[in-house]
C-alpha positions in Angstrom: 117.2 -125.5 -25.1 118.9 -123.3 -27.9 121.6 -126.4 -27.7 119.2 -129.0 -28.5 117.7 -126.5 -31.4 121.0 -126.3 -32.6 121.1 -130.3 -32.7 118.0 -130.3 -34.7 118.0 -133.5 -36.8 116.4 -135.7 -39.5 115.3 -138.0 -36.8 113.4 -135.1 -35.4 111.8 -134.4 -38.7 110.7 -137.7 -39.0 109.4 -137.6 -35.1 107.1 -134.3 -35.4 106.2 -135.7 -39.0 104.5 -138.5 -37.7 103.0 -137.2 -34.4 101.2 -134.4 -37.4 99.5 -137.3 -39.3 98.6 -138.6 -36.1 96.5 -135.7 -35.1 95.7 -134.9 -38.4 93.9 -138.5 -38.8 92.6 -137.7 -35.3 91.2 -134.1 -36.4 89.6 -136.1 -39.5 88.4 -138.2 -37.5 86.8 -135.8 -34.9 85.1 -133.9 -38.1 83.4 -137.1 -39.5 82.5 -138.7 -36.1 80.8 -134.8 -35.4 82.9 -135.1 -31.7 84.1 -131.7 -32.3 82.4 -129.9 -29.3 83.4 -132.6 -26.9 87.2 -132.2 -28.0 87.2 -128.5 -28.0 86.4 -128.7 -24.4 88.6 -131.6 -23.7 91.3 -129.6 -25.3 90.4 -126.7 -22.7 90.3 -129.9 -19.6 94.5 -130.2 -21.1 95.1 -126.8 -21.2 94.2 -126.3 -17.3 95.8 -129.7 -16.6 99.0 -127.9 -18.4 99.0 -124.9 -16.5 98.6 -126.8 -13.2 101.3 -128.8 -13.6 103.6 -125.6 -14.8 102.7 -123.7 -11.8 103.3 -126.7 -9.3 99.4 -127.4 -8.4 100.0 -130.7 -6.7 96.4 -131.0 -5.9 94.9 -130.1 -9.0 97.0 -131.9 -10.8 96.5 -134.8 -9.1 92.9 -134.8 -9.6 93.0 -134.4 -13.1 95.8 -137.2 -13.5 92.6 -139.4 -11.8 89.8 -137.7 -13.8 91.8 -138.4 -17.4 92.3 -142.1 -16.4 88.4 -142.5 -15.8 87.6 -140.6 -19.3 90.1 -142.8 -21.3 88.1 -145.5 -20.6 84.7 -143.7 -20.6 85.9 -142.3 -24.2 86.3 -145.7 -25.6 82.9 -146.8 -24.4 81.3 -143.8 -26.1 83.3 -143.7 -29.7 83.2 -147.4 -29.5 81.8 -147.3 -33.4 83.8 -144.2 -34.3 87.0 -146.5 -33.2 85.8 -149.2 -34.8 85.6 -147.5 -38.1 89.0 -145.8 -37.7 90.5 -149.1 -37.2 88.5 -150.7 -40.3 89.7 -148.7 -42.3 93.4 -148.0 -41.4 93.5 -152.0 -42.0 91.7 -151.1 -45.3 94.2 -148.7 -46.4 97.3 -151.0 -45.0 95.8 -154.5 -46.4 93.4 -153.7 -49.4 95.3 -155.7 -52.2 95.7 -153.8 -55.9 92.7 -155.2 -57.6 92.3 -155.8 -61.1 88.7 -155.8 -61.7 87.3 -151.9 -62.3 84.2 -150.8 -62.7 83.2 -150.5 -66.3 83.9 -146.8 -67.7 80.4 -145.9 -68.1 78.9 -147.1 -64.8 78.5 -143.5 -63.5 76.4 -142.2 -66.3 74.6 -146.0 -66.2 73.9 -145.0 -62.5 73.0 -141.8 -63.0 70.3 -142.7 -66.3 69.0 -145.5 -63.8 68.1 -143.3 -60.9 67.3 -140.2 -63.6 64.7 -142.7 -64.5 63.7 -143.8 -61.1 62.8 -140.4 -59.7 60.9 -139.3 -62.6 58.4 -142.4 -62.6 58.8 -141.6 -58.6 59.7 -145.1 -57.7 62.1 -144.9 -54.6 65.5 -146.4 -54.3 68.6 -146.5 -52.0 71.5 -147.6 -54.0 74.9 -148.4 -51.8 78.6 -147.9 -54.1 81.0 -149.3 -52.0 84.1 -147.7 -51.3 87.3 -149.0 -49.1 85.9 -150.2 -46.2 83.8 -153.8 -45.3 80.2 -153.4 -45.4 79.6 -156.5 -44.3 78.5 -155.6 -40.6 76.4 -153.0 -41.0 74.0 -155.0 -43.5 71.0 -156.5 -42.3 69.1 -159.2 -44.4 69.2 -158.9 -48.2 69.9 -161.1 -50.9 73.1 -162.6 -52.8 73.0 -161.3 -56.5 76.2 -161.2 -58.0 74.3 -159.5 -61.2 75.8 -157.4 -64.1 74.8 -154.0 -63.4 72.5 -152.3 -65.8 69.6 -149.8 -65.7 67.1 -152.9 -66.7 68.3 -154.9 -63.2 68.3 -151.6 -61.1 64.5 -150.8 -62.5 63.6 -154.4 -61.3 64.6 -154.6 -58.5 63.0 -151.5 -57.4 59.8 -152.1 -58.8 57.5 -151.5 -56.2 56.1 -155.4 -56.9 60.0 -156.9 -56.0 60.4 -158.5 -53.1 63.3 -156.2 -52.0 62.4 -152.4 -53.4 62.3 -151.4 -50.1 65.6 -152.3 -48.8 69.1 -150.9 -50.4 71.3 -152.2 -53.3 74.9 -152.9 -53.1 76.9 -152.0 -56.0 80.9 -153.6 -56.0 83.0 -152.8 -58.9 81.0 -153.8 -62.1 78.2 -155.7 -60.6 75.4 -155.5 -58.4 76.1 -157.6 -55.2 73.2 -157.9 -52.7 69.6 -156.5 -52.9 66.8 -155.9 -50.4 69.6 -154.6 -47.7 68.2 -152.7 -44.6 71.1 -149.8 -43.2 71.4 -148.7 -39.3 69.9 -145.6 -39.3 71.2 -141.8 -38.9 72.3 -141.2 -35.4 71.2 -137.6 -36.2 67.6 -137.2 -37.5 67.6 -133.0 -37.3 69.8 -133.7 -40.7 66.9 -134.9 -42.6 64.3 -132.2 -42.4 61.6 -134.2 -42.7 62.9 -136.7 -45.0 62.3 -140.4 -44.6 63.7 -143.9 -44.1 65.8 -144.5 -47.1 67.2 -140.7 -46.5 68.4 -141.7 -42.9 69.6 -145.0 -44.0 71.7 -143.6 -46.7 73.0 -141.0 -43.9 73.4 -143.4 -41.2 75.8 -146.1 -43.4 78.0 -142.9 -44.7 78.4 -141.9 -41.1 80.1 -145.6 -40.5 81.6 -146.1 -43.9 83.1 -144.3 -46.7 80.6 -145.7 -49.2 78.4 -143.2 -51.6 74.5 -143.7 -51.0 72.2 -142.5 -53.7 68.8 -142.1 -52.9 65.6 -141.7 -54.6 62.2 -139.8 -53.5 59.4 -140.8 -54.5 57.7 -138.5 -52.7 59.6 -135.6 -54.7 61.1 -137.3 -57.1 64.5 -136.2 -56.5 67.8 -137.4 -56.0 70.4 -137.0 -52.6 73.7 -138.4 -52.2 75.1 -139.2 -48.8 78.9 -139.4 -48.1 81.0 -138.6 -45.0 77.9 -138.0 -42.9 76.7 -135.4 -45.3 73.6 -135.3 -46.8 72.8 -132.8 -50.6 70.6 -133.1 -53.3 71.6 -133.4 -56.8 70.1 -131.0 -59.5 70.5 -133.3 -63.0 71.5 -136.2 -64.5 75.0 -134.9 -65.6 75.7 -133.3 -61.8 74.8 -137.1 -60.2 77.5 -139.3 -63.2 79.9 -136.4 -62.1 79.6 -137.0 -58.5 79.9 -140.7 -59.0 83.1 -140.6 -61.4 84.7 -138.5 -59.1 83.6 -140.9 -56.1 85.4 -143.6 -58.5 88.7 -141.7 -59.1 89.0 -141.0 -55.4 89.0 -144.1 -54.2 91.2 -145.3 -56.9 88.5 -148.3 -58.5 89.9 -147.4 -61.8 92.8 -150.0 -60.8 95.0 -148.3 -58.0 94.0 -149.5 -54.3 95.9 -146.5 -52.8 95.9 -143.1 -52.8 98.5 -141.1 -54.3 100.8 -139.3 -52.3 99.0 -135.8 -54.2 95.4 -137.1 -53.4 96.7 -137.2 -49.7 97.8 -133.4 -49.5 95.4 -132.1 -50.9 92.3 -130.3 -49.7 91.4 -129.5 -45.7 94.5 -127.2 -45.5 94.0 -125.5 -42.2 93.8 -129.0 -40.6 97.3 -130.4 -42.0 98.8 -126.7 -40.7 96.9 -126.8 -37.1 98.0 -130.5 -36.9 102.1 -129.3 -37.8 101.7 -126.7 -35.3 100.5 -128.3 -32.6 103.2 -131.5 -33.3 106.0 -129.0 -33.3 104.3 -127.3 -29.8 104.5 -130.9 -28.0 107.7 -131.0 -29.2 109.1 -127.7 -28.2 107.0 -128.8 -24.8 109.0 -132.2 -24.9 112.1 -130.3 -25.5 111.7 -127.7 -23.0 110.9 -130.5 -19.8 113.7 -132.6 -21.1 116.3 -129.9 -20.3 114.7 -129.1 -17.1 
């Protein structure tokens, strides 16, 4: 082995490089699906696996060849959504063209006024901001608008006498897209503590999409924003335009369709070092059953 260290190259680099962003996208993805329990005790499933086949355990070996073969496919049955989404949006990332049209500069504060206004007459409202990924299939019913947004279209069409106050709005770039929207629900209701329908909605489409759902309460006259699966509520006016600007500069609306490679090393640090170490492991591991 010490030979083969020795003849330690670029393409190996490149080869434990891209085996990292693999398990780092699959780490990510494990957080936002909330699979983590079931892979921490797959993980332990390898590990004995491993150390069967290392001590010569024909029989258990064999078994576990068998039982991994009927998971694979029982896996893909159970994440069928979560590997749906994945795929969505590595297509979204690899295809999205550079767009020219932005959203206007002040359409976080106009968001934020809107909904300021919406919670404190207590009219409810679910508004959707669209991020990377198609929204298209987890939409149910709703309306074509293709309207300007402004806080006079948003207080109309949640006016408790519109057809479609009770369903969510779609906002895409500078305008307001579709109205009267119904969202799959949470698959997690403990989240809401006692919240209602538009709260799990607005959970339930950031568990399958990247969007940012706003919500309003007009029970409590509040307002939450959903993202990644996570549900907060936001204390003012000025917190909720933050959060949306941010949302805005993240997903590069203001103009760039891709992330910067600093955007992409940033944050979740102990993820991009577990996901190194474990690539350079299987590849020590490689290394090491090569020469034997």
């Amino acid at each position: 082995m010490g030979a083969a260290l020795r003849s330690f190259g670029p393409g190996d680099a490149l080869d434990i490089a891209i085996v990292a962003l693999l398990l780092y996208a699959g780490m990510s993805w494990l957080r936002r699906s909330h699979a983590a329990l079931a892979a921490l005790g797959l993980s332990l499933l390898g590990t004995v696996y491993l150390a069967a086949r290392a001590l010569g355990l024909g029989l258990t070996t064999w078994l576990f060849q068998g039982f991994f073969a009927v998971l694979a496919l029982a896996l893909v049955v159970i994440f069928q959504e979560e590997l749906r989404r994945g795929f969505e949006a590595l297509a979204a990332f690899a295809l999205a063209p550079r767009s020219e049209r932005r959203p206007r500069l002040d359409t976080p504060d106009l968001l934020a006024r809107a909904l300021a206004d919406l919670a404190a007459a207590r009219i409810g409202a679910l508004v959707v901001v669209a991020g990377t990924h198609p929204l298209e299939r987890h939409l149910q019913g709703g309306h074509e608008l293709g309207g300007r947004l402004s806080t006079a279209l948003l207080a109309s069409l949640f006016d408790p006498h519109s057809p479609g106050h009770d369903g969510a709005v779609v906002v895409e770039d500078r305008d307001v897209s579709r109205f009267g929207c119904h969202l799959p629900l949470t698959r997690g209701p403990s989240a809401l503590r006692g919240l209602g329908t538009r709260h799990s909605a607005a959970l339930g489409l950031s568990e399958r999409t990247d969007a940012l759902c706003l919500v309003v309460s007009e029970e409590r006259g509040s307002v939450s924003a959903a993202r990644d699966g996570e549900l907060r509520q936001i204390g003012s006016e000025d917190e909720l335009a933050k959060l949306v600007s941010a949302f805005y500069r993240e997903r590069r609306a203001l103009g760039r369709a891709r992330p910067r490679l600093g955007e992409l090393v940033r944050g979740r640090h102990w993820e991009k070092v577990a996901a190194l170490a474990l690539a350079v492991g299987l590849w020590l591991l490689r290394l090491s059953v090569r020469v034997h």
